[in-house]
N, C-alpha and C positions, 0 to 999 in steps of 0.2 A: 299492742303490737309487740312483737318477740325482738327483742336482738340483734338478733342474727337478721332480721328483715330490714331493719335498719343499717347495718352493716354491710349488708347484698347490695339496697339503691343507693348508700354511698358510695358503693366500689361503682355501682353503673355509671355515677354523675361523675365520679374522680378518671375514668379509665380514658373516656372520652378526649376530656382533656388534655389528660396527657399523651395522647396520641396524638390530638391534635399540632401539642407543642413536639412532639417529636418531630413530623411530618412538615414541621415548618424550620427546623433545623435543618433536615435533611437536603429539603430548598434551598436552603443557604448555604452548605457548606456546594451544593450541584453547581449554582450559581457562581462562589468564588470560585470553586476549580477551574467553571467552563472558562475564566478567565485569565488563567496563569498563564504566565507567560511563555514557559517553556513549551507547556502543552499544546499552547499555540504554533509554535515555531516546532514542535517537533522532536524535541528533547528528553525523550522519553526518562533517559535516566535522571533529568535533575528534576525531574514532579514525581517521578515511581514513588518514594520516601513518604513524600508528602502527600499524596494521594492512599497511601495506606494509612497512614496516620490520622488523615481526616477520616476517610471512611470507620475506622476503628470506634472514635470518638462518637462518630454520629449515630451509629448501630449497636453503641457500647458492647464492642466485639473484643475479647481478652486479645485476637490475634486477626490481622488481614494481611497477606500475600500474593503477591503477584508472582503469577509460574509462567514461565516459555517452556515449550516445547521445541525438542532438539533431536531428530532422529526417533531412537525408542528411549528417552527419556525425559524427565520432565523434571526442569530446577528450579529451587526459587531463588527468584530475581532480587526481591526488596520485598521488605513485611514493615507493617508498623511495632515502633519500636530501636532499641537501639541494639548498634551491631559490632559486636568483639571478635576481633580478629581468628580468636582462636579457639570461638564457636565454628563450626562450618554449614555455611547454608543445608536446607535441606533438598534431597531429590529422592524422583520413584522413578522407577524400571518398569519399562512395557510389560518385562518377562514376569513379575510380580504382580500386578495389575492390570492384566487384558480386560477385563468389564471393563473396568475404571477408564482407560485410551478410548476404547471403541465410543463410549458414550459421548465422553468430550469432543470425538472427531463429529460426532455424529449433532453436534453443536447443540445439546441437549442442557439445559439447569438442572443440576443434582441436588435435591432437597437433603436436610440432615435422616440419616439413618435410611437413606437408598444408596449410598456409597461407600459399600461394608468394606471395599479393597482400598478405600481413603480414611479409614478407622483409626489403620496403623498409625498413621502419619498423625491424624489428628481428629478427637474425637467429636461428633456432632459438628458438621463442616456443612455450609451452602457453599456449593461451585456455581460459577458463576463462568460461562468460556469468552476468551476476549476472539473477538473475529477481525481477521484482515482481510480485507478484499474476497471477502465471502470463505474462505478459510481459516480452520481453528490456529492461529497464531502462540495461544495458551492458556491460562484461567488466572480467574481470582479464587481464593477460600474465603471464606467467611467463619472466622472458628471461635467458639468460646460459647458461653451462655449468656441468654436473653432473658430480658425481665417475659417474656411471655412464653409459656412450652414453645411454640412453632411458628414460624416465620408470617409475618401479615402480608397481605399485597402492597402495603405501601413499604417496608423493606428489603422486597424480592424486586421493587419495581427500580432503586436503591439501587442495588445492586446490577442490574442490568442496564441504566445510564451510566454506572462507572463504567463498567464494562466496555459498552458501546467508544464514551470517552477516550481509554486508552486506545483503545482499535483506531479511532481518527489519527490519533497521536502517531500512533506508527503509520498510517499509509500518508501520513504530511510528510515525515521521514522521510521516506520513500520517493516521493514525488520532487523532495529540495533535492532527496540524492540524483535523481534524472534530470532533474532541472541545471544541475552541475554538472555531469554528465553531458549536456545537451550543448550547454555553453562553451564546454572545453571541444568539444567538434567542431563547432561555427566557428572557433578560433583558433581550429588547425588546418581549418578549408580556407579559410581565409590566406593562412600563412603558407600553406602551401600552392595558393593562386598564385600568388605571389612571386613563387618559389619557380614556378613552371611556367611562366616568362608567360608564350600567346597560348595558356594552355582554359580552358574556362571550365569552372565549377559552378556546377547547379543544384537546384534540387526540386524536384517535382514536386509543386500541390496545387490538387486536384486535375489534373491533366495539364496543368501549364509549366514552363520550366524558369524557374526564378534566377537568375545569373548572378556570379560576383564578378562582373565587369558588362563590355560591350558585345552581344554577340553580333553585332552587324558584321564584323570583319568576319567572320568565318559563317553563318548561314545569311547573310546577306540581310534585306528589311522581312518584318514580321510578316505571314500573309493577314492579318485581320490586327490591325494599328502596332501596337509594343507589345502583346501575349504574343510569345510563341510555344503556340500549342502543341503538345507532344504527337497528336495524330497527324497536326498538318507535317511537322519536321520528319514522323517514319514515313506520310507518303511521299518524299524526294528521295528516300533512301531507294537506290539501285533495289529492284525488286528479286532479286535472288538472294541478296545480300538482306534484304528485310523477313527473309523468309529465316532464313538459319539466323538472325537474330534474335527474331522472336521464338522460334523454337529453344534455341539455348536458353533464352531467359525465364520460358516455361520452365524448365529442367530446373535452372539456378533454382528458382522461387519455390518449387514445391522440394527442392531438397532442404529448404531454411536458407536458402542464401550462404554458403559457406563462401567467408571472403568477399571480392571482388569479382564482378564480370568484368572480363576484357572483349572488345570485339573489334574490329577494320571495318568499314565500310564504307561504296563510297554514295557519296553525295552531290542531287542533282541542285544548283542553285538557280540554274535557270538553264536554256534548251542546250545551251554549248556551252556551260558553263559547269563541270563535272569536277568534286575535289576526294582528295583520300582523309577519310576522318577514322582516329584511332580515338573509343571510349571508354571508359570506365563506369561500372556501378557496382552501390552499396547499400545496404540495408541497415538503417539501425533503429534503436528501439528508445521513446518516447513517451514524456506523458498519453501525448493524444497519440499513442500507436507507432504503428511502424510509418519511418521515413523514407525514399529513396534519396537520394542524393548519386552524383556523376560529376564526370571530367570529360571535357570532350578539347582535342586537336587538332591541328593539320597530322597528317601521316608523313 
């Protein structure tokens, strides 16, 4: 037997292997990350670093980077490796790279040597695009040489849980930021219940009105036990007066709600028992979607 034949089923018994042990690093370093703690909490910048640096290591990639996209341009964030001040990160230009944008919008993976307008930047690059909330938020590269000419599926596949990864990372962001957001309104409706003596703050979910106080003093008992449901409370509303509310409110709602609705009307609480109610509403925006919220008073 020749040599070289021996040489060939040792490289077939060896390669295996080592792929094997590749693909079982690559699990582990998946596995630490899915666990850090930032990443969890949402902290994109203090895991960027370390999420390049892992990746780098496990794909023995000379360079990994993470780019945002900003307008027509596109920066990098963090790469693995270390950073001198008086290096300056790198960035590309729509106006230099339209393939290069259109594809990444287009939420596509760029294999090495199909993204000749990302050559410049850097040569033999897998892009990898991070998505937020189903839109390109920016990319990873993947840049440097491989022990194999071309990327394996369990590399590409690598790369696109990192990916995925940061994408989480950012809409947790996102969701503590409404969720703060959300808290400081409930703790300005609050304060200004407060604030507006017999004035009552609500807010609608699902057709009921949720009060910060008692509304019996001003619409009297609930018709159906403690919900007071928003259909039964517009059918006491003076029906002329419920007409042009609900019409203004259509108008508000499909303009996007700018502001506050204000309206007067009045109100039947029982057969001869007629009062003047001035209200307010507002729209704001939510994890789970848009809220209404309202004021309602004596006139």
């Amino acid at each position: 037997m020749r040599p070289s034949s021996l040489a060939g089923e040792a490289t077939e018994v060896r390669n295996p292997r080592r792929q094997e042990e590749s693909d079982r690093a690559r699990r582990r370093v998946l596995n630490l990350l899915s666990r850090h703690p930032d990443l969890i909490k949402g902290n994109l910048e203090g895991v960027a670093n370390t999420l390049c640096s892992e990746a780098s290591m496990a794909l023995a990639c000379k360079r990994v980077s993470l780019w945002t996209l900003v307008d027509d341009k596109s920066y990098e964030r963090a790469f693995s490796g270390n950073v001198f001040p008086d290096i300056p990160m790198r960035e590309l230009d729509r106006k230099d790279a339209p393939a290069f944008f259109a594809a990444i919008e287009r939420r596509r993976i760029l294999e090495p040597g199909r993204i000749h307008e990302f050559e410049e930047v850097s040569t033999g690059s897998l892009i990898a695009p991070i998505l937020v909330q189903g839109h390109t938020w920016g990319f990873c590269s993947f840049e440097g040489s491989f022990d194999d000419e071309s990327w394996c599926s369990s590399s590409m596949d690598f790369a696109v849980v990192l990916t995925e990864m940061i994408g989480r990372c950012i809409e947790q962001a996102r969701a503590h930021e409404l969720e703060a957001r959300l808290e400081r309104s409930e703790r300005g409706i609050e304060g200004l219940a407060r604030l507006l003596g017999d004035a009552l703050c609500f807010e609608v979910v699902e057709g009921v009105l949720q009060f910060q106080g008692d509304p019996t003093n001003i619409f009297g008992t609930a018709a159906r036990g403690s919900l007071f449901e928003l259909e039964a409370l517009m059918a006491k509303i003076d029906l002329d007066d419920r007409e042009v509310l609900e019409r203004r409110f259509g108008d508000w709602h499909s303009a996007g709600s700018p502001g506050a609705l204000t309206a007067r009307v009045r109100y039947h609480r029982g057969l001869d028992d007629e009062i003047q109610l001035e209200c307010r509403l507002l729209r704001s925006q939510a994890p789970s979607g848009a809220r209404l919220w309202g004021m309602v008073r004596p006139a």
